[in-house]
C-alpha angles and dihedrals in degrees: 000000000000116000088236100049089040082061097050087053104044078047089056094051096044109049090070095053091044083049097048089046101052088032095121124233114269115241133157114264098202106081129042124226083248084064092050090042089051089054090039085054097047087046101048088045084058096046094058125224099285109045128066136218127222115186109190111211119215129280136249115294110249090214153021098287112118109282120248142199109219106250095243095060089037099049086053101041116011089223119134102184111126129257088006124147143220122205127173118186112213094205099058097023089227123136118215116198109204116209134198114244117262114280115196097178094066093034095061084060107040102015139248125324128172116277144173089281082060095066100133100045095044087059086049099049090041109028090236115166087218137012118196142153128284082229095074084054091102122136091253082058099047087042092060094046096049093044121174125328088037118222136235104276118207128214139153106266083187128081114270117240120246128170115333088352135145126179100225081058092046097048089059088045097051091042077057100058085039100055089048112110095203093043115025100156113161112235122266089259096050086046086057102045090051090047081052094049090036096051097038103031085169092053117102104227118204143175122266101188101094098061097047089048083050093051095037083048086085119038125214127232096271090047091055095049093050090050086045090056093046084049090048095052088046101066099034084061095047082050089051090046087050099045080053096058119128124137118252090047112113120240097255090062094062094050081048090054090049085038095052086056088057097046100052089039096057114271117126102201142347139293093215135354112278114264097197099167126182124183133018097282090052101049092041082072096074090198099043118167117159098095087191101121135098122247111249137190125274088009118121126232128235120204126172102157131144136165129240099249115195079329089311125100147167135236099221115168140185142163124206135166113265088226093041101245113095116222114247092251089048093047087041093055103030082050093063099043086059095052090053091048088056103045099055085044087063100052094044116121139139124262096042124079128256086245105061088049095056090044086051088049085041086060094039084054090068098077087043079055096051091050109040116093093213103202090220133018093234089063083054091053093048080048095053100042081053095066098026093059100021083241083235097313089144093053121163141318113264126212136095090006120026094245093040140204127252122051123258099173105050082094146349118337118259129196101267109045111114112203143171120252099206109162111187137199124178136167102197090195093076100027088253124160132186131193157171129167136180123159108226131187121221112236128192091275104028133309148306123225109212093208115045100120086074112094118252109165101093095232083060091046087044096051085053092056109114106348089129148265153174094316091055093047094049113020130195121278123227124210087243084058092042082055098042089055094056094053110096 
């Protein structure tokens, strides 16, 4: 071999080793380690001095789904890397982040994150007091930690949220498997809190949940941006779904055409899986989820789709007619969702309960009532449950997960907490079903409404139906056409 040609391929060898050695470690870029100290300090004062707190972060994916930090982890750390820990100790106030040890087999395919050879730039990028590895987690060293007395030990007793994931969800799903007489498995938080008990039998374990719902209740400024952009994207991607309308298309399309607007503006994956219902029985389902039919004429559309923004998203919902003219029972009921929506938007304000707004729209109801020609009087009682119950108006709170953790509505409303308006109407006689949903913030004087720059009056919904959008530019493409191309 040639000294030239010895050079090219030792080149050749070389350059992916240099890449994958000066490729840099992956880290989140949306909170600063001064965000993650403020929530250690409010945990550890609500731990108390003699107690600790050990947050375990999620696993390795065992696929090829995006991987995904749980919200929790995420929420005090920022950190993604799998099967890492977070321990923060209430007697010295200092906050220990545990790493897996480097693993070059799995970072040549899917790239750096920090790990425990990381150690100094990981306290940098988080503001840990300590980083180690999750190697030196053994039960002497635990022991020693603890010491005697020992002291109360913290954990989450409640599922941790991954992708598109709730825990009111998880928790069914884990009573499922549970209940299962061939599987039974506890969940992965159950399985921490008894190797807790097991391992430090004079350990108090308690539940940490409480005091992270109530942190996660009131969202910071960066929060709230993040939430504004997923909001954003939600309802440029409904406007792209409504623009695409045509009847004939297939409901999937239509969630291609919304999912398209997140891709190319930055999400990676979804908040929640797409409901793009079409036709009574559809609808009907509230959590639909199929997306199989065929669009038909003089049926509506319902779309509650959002996007996982930087692991916040949104719950942004809307209904319009697939040939762009709404029927006169549809425009008579969806009409009178949307008064009710605004008028409990115009009376919202913090300081004052969700309650006492929905009882002053309730009152302000009563003149939409007196003029409203109802065409059968079981549209008018489905009117009248509607505002009498709220018919879920004052929905969830919205943040890391869709249905989110941490109450707004125990007491007054504060700036900071970020909620669904999802006003409902159903007669049930009919299989009808009615809706609107934003997700607002509450600000020092009233709200925002992260999405208001998405039409709600139904002859503005109605002028959208069908301009055009990505599905007409570029339609879809059947196998015949596929065929046809490749015939000279």
């Amino acid at each position: 071999m040639n000294k030239c040609r010895w050079w090219l391929m030792t080149l050749l060898l070389v350059i992916p080793f240099m890449a994958q050695a000066q490729s840099p470690v992956f880290y989140q870029n949306n909170f600063p380690p001064e965000e993650f100290k403020a929530r250690w300090q409010k945990l550890l004062d609500g731990i108390g001095n003699n107690a600790i707190a050990i947050v375990q972060g999620a696993p390795l994916t065992n696929g090829f789904n995006f991987p995904r930090q749980s919200n929790e982890f995420y929420y005090l750390c920022g950190v993604e890397t799998p099967h890492s820990y977070l321990l923060l100790d209430g007697r010295s106030r200092k906050v220990t982040l545990l790493l897996p040890p480097r693993n070059e087999a799995l970072e040549r395919s899917e790239g750096r994150v920090l790990s425990a050879a990381d150690a100094d730039l990981a306290k940098q990028l988080t503001g840990a007091d300590a980083v180690l590895s999750t190697e030196a987690m053994t039960n002497d060293w635990m022991g020693k930690l603890l010491g005697r007395p020992a002291p109360a030990i913290y954990a989450l007793f409640t599922p941790a949220e991954g992708s598109a994931q709730s825990r009111y969800e998880l928790q069914t799903a884990n009573a499922g498997i549970a209940a299962d007489y061939w599987d039974g498995r506890v969940s992965r938080e159950a399985q921490f809190i008894q190797l807790l008990r097991t391992r430090f039998p004079r350990a108090d374990v308690r539940d940490l949940t409480t005091l992270i719902d109530q942190m996660r209740s009131v969202k910071s400024p960066r929060e709230i941006a993040l939430i504004r952009r997923a909001s954003q994207l939600a309802g440029m991607g409904i406007l792209e779904a409504i623009r695409s309308t045509k009847p004939g298309l297939f409901e999937y399309q239509l969630d291609g055409a919304a999912r398209y607007v997140y891709l190319i503006n930055g999400s990676r994956l979804e908040g929640y899986r797409s409901i793009t219902a079409s036709g009574t029985a559809n609808i009907w389902n509230a959590h639909y989820y199929r997306n199989n039919s065929q669009l038909k004429d003089g049926d509506l559309i319902l779309m509650d789709y959002a996007p996982d923004y930087g692991y916040y998203t949104s719950d942004v919902a809307r209904m319009w007619p697939i040939n762009g003219k709404y029927a006169p029972v549809q425009r008579e009921l969806l009409q009178f969702v949307l008064e009710y929506r605004n008028a409990i938007m115009k009376r919202i304000r913090p300081g004052v309960t969700a309650k006492s707004i929905m009882s002053e729209a309730a009152t302000a109801m009563e003149e939409v009532f007196k003029r409203t020609k109802f065409s059968k009087p079981v549209y008018e009682a489905a009117a009248r449950k509607l505002v009498t119950t709220g018919g879920g108006v004052f929905s969830h709170p919205v943040g890391l997960a869709v249905h989110d953790d941490g109450p707004y509505n125990q007491d007054v409303l504060k700036p900071g907490h970020v909620f669904s308006i999802d006003p409902q109407l159903w007669v049930p006689e009919e299989n009808l079903y009615f809706r609107y949903e934003d997700v607002i913030v509450i600000t020092q004087n009233g709200y925002e409404n992260f999405t208001d720059f998405l039409p709600t009056e139904l002859n503005d919904l109605e002028k959208l139906v069908g301009q055009g959008g990505i599905l007409q530019k570029f339609p879809p493409v059947s196998e015949q056409e596929l065929r046809q191309r490749k015939q000279p």
